[in-house]
GUNU-267354 format. One record per atom (N, C-alpha, C, O): x, y, z. Coordinates in pm, whole numbers, plus 32768, in hexadecimal, padded with zeros to 4 digits. Last residue first. Example, Ala and Ser with C-alpha at 12.3 -4.5 7.8 and 13.67 -1.06 7.14 Angstrom:
<nodes>
85057F1F82C4;85577F9682CA;850A80038313;853D80728324;85277DC7830C;84CE7E3E830C;85287EB6830C;85907EB4834E;
</nodes>
This chain:
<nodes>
8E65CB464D52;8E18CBBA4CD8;8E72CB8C4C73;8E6DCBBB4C02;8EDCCAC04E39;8E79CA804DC8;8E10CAD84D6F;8D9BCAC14D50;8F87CB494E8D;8F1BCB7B4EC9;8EA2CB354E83;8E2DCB594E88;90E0CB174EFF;9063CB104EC8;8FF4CB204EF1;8FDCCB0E4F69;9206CB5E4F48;918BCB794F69;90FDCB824F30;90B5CBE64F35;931CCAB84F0F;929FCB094ED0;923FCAF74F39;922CCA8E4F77;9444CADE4FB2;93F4CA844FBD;937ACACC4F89;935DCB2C4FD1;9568CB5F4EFE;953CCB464F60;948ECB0E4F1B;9464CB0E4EA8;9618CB9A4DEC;963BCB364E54;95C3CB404ECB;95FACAF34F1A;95AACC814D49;95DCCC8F4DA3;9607CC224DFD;9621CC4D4E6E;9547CB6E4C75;95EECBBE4C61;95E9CC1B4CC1;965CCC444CB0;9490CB1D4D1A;9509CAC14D02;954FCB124CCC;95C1CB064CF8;93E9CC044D20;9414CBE84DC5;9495CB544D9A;94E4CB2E4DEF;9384CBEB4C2B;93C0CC734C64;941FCC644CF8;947ACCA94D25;9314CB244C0C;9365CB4A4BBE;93E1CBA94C23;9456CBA44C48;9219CB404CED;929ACAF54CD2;931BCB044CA3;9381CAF84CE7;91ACCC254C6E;91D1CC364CFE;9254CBA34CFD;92CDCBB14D0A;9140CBF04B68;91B0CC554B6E;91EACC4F4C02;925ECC774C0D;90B4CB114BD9;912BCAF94B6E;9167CB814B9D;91BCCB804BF6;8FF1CB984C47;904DCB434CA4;90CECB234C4E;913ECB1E4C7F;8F6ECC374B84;8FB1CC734BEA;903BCC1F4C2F;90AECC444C44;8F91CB884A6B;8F4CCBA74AE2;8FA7CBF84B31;9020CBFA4B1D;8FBFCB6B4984;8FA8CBEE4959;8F44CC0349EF;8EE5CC4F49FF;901ECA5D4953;9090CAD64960;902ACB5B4975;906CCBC34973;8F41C9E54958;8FBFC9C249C5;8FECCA6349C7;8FDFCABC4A1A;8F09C9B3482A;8ECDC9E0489B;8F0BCA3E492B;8EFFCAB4494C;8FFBC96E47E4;9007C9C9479F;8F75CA1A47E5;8F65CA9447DF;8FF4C8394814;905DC898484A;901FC9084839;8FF0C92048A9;8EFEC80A47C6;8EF5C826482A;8F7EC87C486B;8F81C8D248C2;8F59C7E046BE;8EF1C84546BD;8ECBC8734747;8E8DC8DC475A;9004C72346CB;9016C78946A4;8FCCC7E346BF;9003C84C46E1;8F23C650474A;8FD8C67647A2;900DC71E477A;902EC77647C9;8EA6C61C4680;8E84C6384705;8EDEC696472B;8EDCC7114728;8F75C5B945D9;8F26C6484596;8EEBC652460A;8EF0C6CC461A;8F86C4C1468F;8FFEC52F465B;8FBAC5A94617;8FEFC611463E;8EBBC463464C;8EE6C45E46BD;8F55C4C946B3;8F48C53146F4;8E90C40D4534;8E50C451454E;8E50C47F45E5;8DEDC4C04608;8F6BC363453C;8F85C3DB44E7;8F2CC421450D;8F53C4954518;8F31C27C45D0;8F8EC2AF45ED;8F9FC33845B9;8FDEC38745FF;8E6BC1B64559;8E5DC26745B5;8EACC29A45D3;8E8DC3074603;8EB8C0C04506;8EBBC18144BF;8E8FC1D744FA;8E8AC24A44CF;8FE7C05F45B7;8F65C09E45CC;8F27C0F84557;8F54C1694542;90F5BFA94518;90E1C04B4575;9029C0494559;8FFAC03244E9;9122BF094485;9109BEBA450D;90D5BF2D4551;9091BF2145B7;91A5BF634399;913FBF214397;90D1BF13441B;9056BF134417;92D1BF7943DA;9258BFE443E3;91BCBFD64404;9173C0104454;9346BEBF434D;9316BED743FD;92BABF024411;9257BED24449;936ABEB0428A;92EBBE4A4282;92C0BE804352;9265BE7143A2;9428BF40420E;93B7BF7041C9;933CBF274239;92CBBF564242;9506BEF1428C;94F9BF5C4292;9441BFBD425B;9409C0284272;9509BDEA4200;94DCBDEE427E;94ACBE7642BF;944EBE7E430E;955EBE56410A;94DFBE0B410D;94A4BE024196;942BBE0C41AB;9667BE9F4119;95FDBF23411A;957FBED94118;951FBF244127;9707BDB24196;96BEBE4341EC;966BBE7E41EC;9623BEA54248;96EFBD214087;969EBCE44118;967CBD904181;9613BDC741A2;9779BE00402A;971CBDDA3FEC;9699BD854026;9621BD90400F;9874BDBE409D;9849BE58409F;9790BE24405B;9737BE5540A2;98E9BCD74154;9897BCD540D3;9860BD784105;9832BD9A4172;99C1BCFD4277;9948BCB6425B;9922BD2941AC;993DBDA0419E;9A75BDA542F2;9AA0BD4942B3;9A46BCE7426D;9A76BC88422E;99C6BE874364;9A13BE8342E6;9A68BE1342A1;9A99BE1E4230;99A8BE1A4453;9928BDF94409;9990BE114375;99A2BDB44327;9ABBBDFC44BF;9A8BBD8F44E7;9A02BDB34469;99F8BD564419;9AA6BF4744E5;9B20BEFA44A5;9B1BBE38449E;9B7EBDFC4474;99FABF5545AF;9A01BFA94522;9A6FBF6A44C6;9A63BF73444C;9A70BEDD4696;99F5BED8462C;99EFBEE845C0;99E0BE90456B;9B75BF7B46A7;9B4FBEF0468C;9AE9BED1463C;9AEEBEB345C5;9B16C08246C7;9B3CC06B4642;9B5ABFE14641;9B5EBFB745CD;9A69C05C47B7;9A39C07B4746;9A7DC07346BD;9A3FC0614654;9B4FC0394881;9AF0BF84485F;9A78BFFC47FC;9A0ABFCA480F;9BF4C103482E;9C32C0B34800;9BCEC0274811;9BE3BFC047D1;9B36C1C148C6;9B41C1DB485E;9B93C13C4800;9B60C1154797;9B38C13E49E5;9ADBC15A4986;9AE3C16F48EF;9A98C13048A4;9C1FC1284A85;9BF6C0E14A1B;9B70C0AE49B0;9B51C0514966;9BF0C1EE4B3D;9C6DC2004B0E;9C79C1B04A8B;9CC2C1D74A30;9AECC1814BD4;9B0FC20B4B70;9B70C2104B59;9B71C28B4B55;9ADEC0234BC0;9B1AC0884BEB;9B0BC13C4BAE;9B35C14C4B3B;9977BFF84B1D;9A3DC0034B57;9A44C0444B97;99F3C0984BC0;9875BF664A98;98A1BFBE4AF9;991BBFA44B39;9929BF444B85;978EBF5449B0;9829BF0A49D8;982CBF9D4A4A;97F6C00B4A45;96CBBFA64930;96BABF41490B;974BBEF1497A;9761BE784988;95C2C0584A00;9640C04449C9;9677BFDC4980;962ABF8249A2;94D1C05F4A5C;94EAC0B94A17;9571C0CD49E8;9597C13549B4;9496BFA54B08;9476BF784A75;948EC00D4A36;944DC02449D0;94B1BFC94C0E;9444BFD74BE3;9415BFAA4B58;93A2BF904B34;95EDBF474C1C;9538BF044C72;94D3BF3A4C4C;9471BEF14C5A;95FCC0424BB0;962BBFC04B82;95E6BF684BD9;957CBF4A4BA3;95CDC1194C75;95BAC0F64BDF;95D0C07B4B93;959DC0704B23;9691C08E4D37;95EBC0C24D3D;95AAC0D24CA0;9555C0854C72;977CC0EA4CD5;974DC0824CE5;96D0C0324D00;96B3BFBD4CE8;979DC1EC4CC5;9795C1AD4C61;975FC13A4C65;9715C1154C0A;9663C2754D87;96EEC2764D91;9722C20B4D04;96C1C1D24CD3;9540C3464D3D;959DC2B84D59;9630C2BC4D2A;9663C2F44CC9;9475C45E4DB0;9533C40A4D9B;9541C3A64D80;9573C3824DEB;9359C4BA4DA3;939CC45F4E11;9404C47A4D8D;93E1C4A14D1D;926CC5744DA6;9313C5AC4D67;936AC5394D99;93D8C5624DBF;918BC5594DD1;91E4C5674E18;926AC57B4E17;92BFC58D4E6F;910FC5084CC9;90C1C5634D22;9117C57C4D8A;90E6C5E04DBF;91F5C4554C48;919DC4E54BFF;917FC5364C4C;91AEC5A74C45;91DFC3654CD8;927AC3CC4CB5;9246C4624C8A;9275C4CD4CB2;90F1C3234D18;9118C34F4D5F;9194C3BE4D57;91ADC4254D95;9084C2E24BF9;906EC3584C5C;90B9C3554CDC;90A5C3C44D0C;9151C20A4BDC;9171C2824B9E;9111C3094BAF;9132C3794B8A;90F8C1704C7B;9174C1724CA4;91A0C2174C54;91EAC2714C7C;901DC1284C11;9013C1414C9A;909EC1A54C95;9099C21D4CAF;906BC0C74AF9;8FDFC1364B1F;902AC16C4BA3;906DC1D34B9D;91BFC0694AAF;9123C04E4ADC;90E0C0D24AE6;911DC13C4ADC;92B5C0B34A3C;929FC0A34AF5;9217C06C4AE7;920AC0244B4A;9270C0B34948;92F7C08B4978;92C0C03F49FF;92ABBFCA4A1D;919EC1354902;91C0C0A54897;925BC06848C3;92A3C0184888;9189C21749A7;912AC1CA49C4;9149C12B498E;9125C0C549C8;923BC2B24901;9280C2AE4970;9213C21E49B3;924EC1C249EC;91BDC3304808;9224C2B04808;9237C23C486F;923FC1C24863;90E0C3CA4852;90E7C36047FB;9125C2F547F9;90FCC28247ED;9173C48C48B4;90F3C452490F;90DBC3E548C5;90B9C388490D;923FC4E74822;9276C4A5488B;9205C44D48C8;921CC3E24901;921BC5A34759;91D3C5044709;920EC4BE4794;9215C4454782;928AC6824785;92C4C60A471B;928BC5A64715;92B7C54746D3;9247C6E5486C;9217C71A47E9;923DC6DD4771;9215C7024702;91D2C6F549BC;920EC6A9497E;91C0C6FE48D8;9153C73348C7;9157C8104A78;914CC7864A64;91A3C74849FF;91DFC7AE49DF;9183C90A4B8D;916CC8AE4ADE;9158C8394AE3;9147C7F94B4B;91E5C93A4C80;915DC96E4C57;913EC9524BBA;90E1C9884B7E;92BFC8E94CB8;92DBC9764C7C;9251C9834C4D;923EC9D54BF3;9298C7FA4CEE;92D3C8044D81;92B4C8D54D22;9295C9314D6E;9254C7954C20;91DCC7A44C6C;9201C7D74CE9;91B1C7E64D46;934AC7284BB7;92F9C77E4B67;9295C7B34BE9;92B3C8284C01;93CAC62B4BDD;93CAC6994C43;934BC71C4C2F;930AC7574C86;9418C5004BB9;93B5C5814B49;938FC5C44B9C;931CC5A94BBF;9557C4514B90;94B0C4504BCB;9488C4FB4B5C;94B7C53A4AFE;9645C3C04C00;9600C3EB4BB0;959BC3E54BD6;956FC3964C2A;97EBC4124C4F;9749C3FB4C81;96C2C41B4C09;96CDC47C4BBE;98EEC2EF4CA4;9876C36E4C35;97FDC3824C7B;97BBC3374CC3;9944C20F4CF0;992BC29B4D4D;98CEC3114CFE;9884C36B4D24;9984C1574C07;9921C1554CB1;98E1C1D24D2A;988AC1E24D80;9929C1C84AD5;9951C1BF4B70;9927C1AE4BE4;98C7C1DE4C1F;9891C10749EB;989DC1754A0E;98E3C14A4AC1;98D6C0E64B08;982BC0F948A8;987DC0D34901;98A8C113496A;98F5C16E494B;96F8C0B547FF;9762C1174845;9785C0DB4885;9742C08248B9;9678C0B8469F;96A5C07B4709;96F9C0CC4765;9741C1244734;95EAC1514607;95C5C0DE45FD;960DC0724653;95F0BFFA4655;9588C2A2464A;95CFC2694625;9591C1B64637;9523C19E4669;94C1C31A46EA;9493C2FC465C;9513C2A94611;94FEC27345A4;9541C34847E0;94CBC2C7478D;9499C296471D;9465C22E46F6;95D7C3F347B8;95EFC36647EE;959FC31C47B3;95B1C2C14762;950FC4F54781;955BC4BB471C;95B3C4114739;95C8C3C546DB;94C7C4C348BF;946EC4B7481C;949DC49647BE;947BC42D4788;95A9C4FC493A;9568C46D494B;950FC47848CB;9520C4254872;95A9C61A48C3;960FC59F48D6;95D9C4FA48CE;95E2C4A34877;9487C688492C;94EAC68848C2;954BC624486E;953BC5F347FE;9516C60B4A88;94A1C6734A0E;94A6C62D4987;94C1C5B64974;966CC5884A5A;960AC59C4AA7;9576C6164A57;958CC66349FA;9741C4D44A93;96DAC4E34A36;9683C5194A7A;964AC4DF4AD7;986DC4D84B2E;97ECC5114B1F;97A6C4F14AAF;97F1C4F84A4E;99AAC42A4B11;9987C48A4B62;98EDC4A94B89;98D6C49A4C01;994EC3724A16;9995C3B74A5F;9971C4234ACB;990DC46A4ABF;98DCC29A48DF;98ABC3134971;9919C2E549F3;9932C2764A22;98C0C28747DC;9920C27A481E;9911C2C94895;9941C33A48A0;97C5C1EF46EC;980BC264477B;983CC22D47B1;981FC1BA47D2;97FAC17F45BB;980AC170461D;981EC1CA4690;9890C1F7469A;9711C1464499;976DC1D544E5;9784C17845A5;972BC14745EB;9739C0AA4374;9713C08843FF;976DC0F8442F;97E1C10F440C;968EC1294252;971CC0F44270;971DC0F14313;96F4C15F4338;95DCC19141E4;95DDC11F418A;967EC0CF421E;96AFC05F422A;9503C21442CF;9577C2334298;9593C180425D;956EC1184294;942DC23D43A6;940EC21C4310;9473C22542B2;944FC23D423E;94B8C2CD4458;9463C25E448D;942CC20A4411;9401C1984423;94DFC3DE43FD;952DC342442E;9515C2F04431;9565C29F4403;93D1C4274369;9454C3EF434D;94A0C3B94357;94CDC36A4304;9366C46C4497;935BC3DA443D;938BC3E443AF;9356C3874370;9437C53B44AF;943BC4CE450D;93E8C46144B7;9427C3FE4492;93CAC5EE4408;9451C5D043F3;9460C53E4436;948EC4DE43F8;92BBC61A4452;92C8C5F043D8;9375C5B943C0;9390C563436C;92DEC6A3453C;92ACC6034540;92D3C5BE44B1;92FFC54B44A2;935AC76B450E;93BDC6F44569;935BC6684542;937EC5F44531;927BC7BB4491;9313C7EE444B;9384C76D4486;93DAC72E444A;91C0C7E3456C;91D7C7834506;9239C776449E;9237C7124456;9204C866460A;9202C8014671;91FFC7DF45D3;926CC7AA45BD;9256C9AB4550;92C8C96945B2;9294C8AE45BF;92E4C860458B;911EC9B84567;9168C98644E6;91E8C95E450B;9201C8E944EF;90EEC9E9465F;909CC9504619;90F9C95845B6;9135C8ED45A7;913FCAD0467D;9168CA3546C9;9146C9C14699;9176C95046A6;90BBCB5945E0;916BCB5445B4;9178CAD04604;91B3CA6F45D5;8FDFCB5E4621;8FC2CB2E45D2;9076CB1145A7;909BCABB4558;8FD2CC144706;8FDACB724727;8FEDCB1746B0;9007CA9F46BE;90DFCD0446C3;9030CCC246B6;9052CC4D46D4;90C1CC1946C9;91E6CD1D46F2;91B3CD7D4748;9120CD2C4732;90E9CD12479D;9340CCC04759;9303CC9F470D;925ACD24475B;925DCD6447C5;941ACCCB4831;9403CD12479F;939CCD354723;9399CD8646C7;9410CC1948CC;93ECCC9E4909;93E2CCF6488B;93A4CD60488B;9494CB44483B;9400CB43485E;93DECBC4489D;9364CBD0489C;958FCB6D4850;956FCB8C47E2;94C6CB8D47E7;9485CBD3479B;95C0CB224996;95C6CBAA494D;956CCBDD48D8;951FCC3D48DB;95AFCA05495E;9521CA304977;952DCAD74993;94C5CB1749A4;95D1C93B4872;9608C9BA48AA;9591C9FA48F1;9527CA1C48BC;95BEC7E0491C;9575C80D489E;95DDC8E148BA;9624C8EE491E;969FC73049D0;95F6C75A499A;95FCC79F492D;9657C78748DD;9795C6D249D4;9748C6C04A6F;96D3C6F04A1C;967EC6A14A44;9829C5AD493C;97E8C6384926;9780C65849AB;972FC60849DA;9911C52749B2;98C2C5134919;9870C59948F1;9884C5DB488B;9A0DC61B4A53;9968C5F94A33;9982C59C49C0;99E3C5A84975;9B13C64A4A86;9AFEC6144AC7;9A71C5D04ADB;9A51C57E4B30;9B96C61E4912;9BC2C677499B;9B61C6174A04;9B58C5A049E6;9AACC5FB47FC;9B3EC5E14850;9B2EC64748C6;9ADBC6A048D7;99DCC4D547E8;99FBC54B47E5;9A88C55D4822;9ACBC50A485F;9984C3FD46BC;99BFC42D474E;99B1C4A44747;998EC4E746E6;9923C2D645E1;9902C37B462A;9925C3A246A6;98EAC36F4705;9992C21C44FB;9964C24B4598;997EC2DA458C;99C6C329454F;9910C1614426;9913C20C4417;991AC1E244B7;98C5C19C44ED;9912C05142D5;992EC0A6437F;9943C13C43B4;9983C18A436F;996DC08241FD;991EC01B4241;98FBC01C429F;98A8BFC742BD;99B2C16840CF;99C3C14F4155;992FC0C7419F;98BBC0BE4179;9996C18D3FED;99FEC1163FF5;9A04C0FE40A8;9A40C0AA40EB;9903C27B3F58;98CEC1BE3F5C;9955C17C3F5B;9988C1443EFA;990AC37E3F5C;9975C30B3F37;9961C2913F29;99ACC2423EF0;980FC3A23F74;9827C3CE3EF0;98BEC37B3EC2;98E3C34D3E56;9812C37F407D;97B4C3464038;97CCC34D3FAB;9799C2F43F67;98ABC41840F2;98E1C38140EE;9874C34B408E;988CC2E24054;983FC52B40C1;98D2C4F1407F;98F4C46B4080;9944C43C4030;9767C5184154;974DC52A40F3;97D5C4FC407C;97CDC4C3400F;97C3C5114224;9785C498424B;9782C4C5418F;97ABC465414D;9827C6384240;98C3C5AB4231;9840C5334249;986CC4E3429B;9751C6CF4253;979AC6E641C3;982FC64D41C8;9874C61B4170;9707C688436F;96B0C65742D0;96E6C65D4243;96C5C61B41E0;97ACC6D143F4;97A6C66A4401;9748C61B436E;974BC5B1432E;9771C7DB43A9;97F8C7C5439F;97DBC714437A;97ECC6E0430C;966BC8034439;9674C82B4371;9749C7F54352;9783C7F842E5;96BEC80A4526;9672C78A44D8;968FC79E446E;96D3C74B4432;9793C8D94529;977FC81E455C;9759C7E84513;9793C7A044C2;96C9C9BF44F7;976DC98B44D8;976BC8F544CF;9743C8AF4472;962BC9AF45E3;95DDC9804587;9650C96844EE;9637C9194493;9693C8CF46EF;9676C97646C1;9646C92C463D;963AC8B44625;96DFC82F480A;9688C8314782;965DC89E4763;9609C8D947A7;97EBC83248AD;9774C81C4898;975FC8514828;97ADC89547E7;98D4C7F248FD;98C2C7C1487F;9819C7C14878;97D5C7654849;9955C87F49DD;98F2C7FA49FA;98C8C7CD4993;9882C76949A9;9A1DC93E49B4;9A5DC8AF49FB;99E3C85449FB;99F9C7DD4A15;9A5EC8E74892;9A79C8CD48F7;9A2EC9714926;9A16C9DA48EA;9A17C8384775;9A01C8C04798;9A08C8CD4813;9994C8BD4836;9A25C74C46AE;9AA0C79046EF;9A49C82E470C;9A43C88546B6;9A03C5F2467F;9976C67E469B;99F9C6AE46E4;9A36C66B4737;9A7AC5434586;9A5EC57D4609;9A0FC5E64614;99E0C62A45B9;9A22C3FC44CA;9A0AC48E44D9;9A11C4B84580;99D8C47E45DD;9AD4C30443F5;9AD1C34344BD;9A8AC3F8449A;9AC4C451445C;9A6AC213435B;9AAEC27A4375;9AB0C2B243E7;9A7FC2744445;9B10C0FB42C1;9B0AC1124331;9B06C1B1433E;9B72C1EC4334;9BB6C0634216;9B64C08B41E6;9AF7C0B7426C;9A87C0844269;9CDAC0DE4268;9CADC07F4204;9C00C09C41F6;9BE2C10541BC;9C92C2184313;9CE8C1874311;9CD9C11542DF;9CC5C0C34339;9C6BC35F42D9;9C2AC2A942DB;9CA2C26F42E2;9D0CC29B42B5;9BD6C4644381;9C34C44D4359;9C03C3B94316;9B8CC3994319;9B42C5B443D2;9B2BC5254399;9BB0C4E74358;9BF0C5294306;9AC0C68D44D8;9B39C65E449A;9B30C5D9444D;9B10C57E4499;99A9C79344D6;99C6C6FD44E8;9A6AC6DA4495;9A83C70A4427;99D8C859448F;99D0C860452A;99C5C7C54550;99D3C78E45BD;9AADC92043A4;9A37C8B943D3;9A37C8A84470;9A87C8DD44BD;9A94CA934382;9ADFCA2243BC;9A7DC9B743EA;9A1DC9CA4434;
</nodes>
């Protein structure tokens, strides 16, 4: 059973992330999310793509169950680049992906946010990269992105402190492009989305090609960092002490081993 739902409306498509209740990121998901980026592409009629989630998250993180599964550091690194490789996909997609953020982005979440090419998102949502509150670090290429939104400063701080911004906070930071009501999130994304589709498919995919351009090339060699360091990360004590102390709900005790 898919875990993303895809429907279209003229030339408009909508993918949901349906795995409740926090739609976090299992490895289902993504390979879901990659087999319907793979269907619009082969249809060549779509102009527009928003991305939601349903129930009360966009996506609060990444599964971080399914991460207790895994056992060499070397499985984490391949997991942190499996997402990275999917995520600049988005971000390199012939066709503009819009987030539709609700409720949370959060880990994980906010990663795949970004890689998208525009978000809309609620006033009350919350986003940020908690990772470090569970003794990890970010594994999607987040240390990368998150800096080309908010700035240097702004994005150690969200990293090394797990800070929140509220939707609107994001949107003063430059990590949003629009910020609503949450009740009208989803509907000022299919505006959009419904506003670029009326424009030359052919102007799109040219613009679609020329953004990119503007990204850092270190950027890639920043991300094989990221990977190789997740996959560090995991095989410390403090990771397993984190981990372990967020699905018991209470506060880790670290010992920086």
């Amino acid at each position: 059973m898919s875990t993303i739902h895809f429907r279209s409306e003229g030339q408009v498509a909508f993918l949901t992330i349906k795995s409740p209740p926090a739609n976090a990121l299992s490895t289902a998901i993504l390979e879901d999310i990659d087999q319907r980026l793979t269907e619009i592409e082969q249809a060549n009629d779509v102009k527009a793509i928003v991305l939601q989630g349903e129930g009360k998250f966009f996506s609060a993180g990444a599964d971080i169950k399914e991460f207790t599964s895994l056992q060499e550091s070397s499985d984490y690194a391949s997991l942190s680049r499996k997402g990275q490789v999917l995520f600049d996909r988005i971000e390199h997609f012939q066709v503009p992906v819009i987030a539709a953020i609700h409720g949370a982005a959060l880990g994980g979440g906010l990663e795949l946010a970004m890689a998208c090419h525009m978000r809309i998102v609620g006033k009350e949502a919350k986003l940020g990269m908690p990772e470090i509150n569970l003794g990890i670090i970010p594994g999607f290429a987040g240390t990368q992105r998150l800096p080309q939104y908010v700035g240097i400063p702004k994005a150690y701080e969200m990293i090394l402190t797990g800070t929140i911004l509220s939707g609107e906070e994001a949107h003063f930071y430059g990590l949003a492009n629009t910020v609503c009501s949450d009740d009208e999130v989803h509907a000022e994304a299919e505006k959009m989305a419904t506003g670029i589709a009326q424009k030359s498919k052919l102007s799109i995919n040219q613009i679609m090609k020329l953004i990119p351009y503007a990204k850092s090339s270190q950027f890639n060699q920043g991300a094989e960092a990221e990977a190789t360091a997740f996959g560090d990360i995991f095989g410390t004590e403090d990771a397993s002490e984190g981990i372990k102390a967020f699905l018991e709900k209470r506060t880790p005790k670290f010992r920086d081993k």
